[in-house]
N, C-alpha and C positions, 0 to 999 in steps of 0.2 A: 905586130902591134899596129894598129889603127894611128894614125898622126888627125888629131887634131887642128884648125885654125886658129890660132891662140887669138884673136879676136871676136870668135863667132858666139861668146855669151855677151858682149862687149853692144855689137852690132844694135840688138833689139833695145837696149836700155838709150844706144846713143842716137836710137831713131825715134824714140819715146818724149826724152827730155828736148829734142830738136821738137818737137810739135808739140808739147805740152803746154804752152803760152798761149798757140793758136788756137789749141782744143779746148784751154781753159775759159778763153775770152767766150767764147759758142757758149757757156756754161751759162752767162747774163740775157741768152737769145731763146733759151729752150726752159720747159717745162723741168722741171728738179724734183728727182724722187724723193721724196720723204719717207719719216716717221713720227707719227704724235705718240706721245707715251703717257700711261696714267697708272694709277695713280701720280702726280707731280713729286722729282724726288725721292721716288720710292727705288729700293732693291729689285722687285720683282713687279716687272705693267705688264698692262695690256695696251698690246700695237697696234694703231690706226697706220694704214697705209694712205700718202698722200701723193698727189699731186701738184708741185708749188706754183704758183706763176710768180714770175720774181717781177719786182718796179721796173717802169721805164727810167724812171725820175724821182726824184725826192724834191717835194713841196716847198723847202727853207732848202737850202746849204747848214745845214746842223754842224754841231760841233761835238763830235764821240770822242770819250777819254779812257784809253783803254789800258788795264792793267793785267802785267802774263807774270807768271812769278821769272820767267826765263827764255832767253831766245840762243841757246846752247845748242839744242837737238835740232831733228829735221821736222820732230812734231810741231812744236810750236814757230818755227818758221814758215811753215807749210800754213799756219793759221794765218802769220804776217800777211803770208802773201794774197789768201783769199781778202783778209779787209782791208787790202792797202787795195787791190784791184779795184774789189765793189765798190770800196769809197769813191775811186777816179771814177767812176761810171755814173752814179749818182750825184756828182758833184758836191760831196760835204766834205766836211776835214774832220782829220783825225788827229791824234795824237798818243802815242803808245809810250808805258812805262814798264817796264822791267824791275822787277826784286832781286833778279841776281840769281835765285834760286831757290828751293823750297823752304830754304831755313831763315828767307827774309822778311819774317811776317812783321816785324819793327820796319821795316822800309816800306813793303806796301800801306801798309796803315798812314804811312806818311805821305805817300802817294795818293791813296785814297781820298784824305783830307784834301790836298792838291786839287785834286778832282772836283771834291764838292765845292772847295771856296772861289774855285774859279770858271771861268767864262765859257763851260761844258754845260750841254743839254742835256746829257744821257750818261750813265759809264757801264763798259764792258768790264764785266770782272773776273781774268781768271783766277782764281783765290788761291793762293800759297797753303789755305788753313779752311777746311770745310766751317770752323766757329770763326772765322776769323771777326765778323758784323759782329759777333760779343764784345770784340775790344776796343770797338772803334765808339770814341766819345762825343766824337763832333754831332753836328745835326745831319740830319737825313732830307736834306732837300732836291736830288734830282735820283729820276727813276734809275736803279740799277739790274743790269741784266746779267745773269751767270752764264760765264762763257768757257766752256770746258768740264771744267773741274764743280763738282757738288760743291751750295753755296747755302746752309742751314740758316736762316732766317725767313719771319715770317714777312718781312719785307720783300723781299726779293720771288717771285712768281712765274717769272720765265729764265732757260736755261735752254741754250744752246750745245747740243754736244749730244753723244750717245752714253751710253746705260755702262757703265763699265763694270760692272757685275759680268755682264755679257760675254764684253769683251775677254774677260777671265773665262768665263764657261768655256765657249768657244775655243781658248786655246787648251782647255783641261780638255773637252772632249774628244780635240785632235788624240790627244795622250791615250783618253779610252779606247776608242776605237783603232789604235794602231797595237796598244799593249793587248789589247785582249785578254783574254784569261791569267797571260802570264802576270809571272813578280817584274816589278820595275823599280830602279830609284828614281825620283824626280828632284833636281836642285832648283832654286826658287832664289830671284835676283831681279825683284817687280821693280823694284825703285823704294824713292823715301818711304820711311814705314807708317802709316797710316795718315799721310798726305796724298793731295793732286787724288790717281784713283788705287792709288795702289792696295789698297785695303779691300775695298769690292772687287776689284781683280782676284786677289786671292781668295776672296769667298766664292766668287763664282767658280775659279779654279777647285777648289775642295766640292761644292759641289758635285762637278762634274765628274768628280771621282770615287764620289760614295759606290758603295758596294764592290771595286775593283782591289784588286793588289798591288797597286801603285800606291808607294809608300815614301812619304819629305823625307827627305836624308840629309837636306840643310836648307835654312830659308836664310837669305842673306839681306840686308837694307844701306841701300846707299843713294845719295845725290844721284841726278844722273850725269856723273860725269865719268869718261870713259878711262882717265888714270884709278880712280878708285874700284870700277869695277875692273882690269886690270890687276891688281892687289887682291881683290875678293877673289878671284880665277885662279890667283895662284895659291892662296892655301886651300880652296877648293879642291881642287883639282888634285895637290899633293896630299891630302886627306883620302879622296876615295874618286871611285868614277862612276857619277852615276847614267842612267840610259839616255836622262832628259835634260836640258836644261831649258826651264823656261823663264825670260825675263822681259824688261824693255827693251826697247830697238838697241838702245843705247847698250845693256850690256851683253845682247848675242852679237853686235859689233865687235864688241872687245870680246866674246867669243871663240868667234870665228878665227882671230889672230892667236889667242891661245890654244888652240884646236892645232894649228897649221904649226908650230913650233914643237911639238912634242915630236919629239924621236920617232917612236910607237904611237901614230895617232889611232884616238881612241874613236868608238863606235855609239859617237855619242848624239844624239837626234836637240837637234837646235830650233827653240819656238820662244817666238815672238809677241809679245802682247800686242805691240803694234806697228805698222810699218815705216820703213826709213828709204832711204836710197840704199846702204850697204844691207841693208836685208833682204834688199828686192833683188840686189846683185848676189847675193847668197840663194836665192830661191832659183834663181837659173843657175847659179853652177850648183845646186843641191849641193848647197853646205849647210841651209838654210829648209828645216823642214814644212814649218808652218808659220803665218802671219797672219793674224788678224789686223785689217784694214778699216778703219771711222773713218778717211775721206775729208781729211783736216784742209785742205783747200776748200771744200766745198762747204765746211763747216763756219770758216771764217767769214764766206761772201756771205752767207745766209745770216750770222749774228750781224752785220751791218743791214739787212734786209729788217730782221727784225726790229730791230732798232728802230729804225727809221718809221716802220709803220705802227709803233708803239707810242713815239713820238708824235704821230700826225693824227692818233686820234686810237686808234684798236688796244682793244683789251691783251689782258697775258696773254702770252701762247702758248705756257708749262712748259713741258720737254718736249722739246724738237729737235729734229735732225737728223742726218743721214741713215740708212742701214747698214751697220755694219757685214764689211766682205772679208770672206775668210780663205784667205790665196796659200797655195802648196807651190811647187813646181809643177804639177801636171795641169793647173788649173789658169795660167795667168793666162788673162786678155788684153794688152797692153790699153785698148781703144775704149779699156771701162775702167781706166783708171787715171782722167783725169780729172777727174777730184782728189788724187791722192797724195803727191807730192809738188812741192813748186819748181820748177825750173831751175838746173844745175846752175845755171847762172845770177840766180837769182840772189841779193845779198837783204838784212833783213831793214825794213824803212820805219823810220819811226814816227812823221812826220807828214799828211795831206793838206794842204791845202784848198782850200773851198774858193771855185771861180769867185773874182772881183766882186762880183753882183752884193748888194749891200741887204742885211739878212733882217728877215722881218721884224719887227718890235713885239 
């Protein structure tokens, strides 16, 4: 028998998160790949490849009000952290709100109000409710940007974030391409059900399945919180076994621990809609078959980018942002992934500060 170093998957991620603050910071120094996307909003664009130059500076110290439905997972921390960054770089403040979670579309709306009645230039909005601007009664007085999550109003013209139709394909096609010809089950654990993306998710997944013999053998919906997928795992799993499971980071986490408890572990291939820390530690010890990677650090700096230069005078930008990266085990390159997650260290801020300097009239 071969003896392993029972640190040596350990090694690369602890040398990754040890420089990923300093790689990240290089991120406000260098050109930033893009993507423009069109039509605006739509399921299915067509992609402009870009070049970004990001600000030196920001004109006023602004004041962005930013709402996430949740700072739970590593996704939307990972966001914290790129706008808590760029903010300190450009010198404006910020101020972030949380809903708690997908089901708090009565708190953000109150939040949102928040936003508009008070002493905010801009708000970032990641929407709990793709209608959510249908319920909101108040007036409409400062520009709002969609950050993340699809935000249906004719108000709203620029969104930060990638296609998550995509993102779905992407992990459906991992499935074509590895099932090939043969029969498969695939179980399905996107997240809440037709919030945040999880709805285009699973259409671009069903796309990318058409014409194959990969057949849903359960599609499950839940928060993403890791005791409820947990629970869905276990009558899953005591129902049937299927080849595939594909979900959010959040539930091939709680995966991977129901995977390692079975007596008779099963031969079950684990895919990720998108990436975390415990999916990136699942891709090096192959527990962890595929991930699709949006680059949510990089996501965050650049909605405070936009922001900013939307603020000081430029038109919408529609859909921008990153390219999505589609990581295996055989493919990772630690050194192209720091737009990916924030720093192990890293806890989430809710609150910037804009230097003393007293802000224009």
């Amino acid at each position: 028998m071969v003896k392993h170093n029972k640190y040596r998957f350990f090694l690369p991620l602890l040398t990754f998160f040890a420089c990923l603050s300093m790689q990240a910071q290089a991120l406000a120094d260098t050109t930033w790949p893009l993507e423009q996307r069109r039509p605006y909003n739509a399921k299915i664009q067509e992609v402009n490849k870009l070049a970004y130059q990001p600000l030196t500076k920001a004109q006023t110290p602004w004041r962005i009000c930013v709402l996430v439905p949740h700072l739970k997972d590593a996704y939307w921390i990972g966001i914290d952290y790129g706008l808590v960054s760029r903010a300190k770089q450009l010198g404006i403040a910020l101020e972030l709100f949380e809903a708690g979670s997908y089901y708090g579309k009565t708190k953000q709306l109150e939040q949102l109000n928040y936003c508009m009645t008070n002493d905010f230039d801009a708000i970032l909005l990641g929407t709990v409710d793709p209608l959510l601007m249908n319920h909101y009664q108040g007036q409409i007085s400062k520009p709002i940007i969609a950050l993340v999550n699809r935000l249906d109003s004719p108000l709203v013209t620029t969104r930060i974030g990638v296609n998550w139709y995509q993102m779905g394909w992407h992990a459906g096609d991992y499935i074509r391409r590895t099932a090939g010809n043969k029969a498969a089950r695939l179980a399905l654990l996107t997240g809440p059900e037709k919030l945040g993306g999880s709805a285009w998710v699973e259409q671009g997944i069903m796309a990318a399945l058409q014409g194959t013999q990969v057949t849903i053998s359960s599609n499950r919906h839940a928060d993403n919180n890791r005791d409820l997928y947990r629970d869905q795992l276990y009558h899953l799993l005591g129902d049937h076994q299927p080849d595939y499971i594909l979900g959010s980071a959040v539930a091939i986490e709680a995966a991977i621990g129901a995977l390692a408890q079975q007596a008779t572990p099963a031969n079950i291939a684990l895919v990720s809609s998108y990436l975390s820390p415990a999916t990136l530690r699942g891709l090096y010890r192959h527990k962890v078959a595929f991930s699709s990677d949006d680059q949510v650090i990089l996501q965050g700096r650049l909605a405070i980018e936009i922001t900013v230069r939307e603020l000081e005078g430029e038109g919408p930008f529609g859909d921008i942002g990153p390219k999505i990266k589609t990581l295996t085990p055989d493919n990772i390159e630690i050194k192209k992934l720091t737009g990916s997650l924030a720093p192990a260290d890293f806890y989430p801020i809710y609150r910037v500060d804009a230097p003393s300097a007293s802000r224009q009239p």
